[in-house]
C-alpha positions in Angstrom: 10.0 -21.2 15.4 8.4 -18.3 14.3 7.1 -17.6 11.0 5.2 -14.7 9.4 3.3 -14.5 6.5 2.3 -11.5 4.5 -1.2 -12.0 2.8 -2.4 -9.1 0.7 -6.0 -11.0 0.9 -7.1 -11.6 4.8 -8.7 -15.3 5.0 -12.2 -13.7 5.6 -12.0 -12.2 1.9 -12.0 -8.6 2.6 -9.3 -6.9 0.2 -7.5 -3.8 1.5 -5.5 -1.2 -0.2 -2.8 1.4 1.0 -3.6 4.6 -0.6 -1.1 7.4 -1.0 -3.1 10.3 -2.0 -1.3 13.6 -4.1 -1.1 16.5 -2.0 -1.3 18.4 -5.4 -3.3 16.9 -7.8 -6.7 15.9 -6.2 -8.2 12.4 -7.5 -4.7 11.3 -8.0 -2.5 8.6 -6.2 -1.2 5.3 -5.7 -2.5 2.4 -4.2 -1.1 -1.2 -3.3 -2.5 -4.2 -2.7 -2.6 -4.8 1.4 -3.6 -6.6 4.7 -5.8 -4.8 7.2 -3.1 -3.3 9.1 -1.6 -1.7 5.9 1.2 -4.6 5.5 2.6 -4.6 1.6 4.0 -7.5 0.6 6.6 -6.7 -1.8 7.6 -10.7 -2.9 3.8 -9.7 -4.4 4.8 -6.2 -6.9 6.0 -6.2 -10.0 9.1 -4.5 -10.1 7.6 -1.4 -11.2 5.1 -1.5 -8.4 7.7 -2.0 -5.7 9.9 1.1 -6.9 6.9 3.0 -6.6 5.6 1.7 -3.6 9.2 2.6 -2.1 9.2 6.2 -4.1 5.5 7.2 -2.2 7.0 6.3 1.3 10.1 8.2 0.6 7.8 11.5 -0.5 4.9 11.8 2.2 4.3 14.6 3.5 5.9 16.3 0.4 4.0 14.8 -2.2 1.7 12.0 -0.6 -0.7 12.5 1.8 -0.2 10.0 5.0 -1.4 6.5 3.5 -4.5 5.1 4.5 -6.2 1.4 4.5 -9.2 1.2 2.9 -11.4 -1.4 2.7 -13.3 -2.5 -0.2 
């Protein structure tokens, strides 16, 4: 059986974010709590979160920049 698990802190403590950065308003953005390779866990969001978690995917490249991991 496999089984995956999405864990938005890695077990060596490192926290990660996915950052969607404005193409238009610099300093501006929205960022989500991750894993290393970028995975969101959306079981994890508020509702509000989640809708704009799905609204920054839907606009990159039109509104957000490509999202990046970032450690820190």
């Amino acid at each position: 059986m496999n089984t995956s698990t999405h864990a938005t802190t890695p077990p060596d403590g490192d926290c990660y974010e996915l950052r969607f950065m404005s193409l238009f308003r610099e300093g501006r953005g929205l960022s989500f709590p991750c894993g290393p390779r970028g995975e969101v866990c959306l079981d994890e969001l508020s509702e509000r979160a989640r809708a704009n978690y799905f609204y920054a995917r839907a606009v990159v490249g039109r509104e957000f920049s490509v999202p990046a991991v970032v450690a820190h």
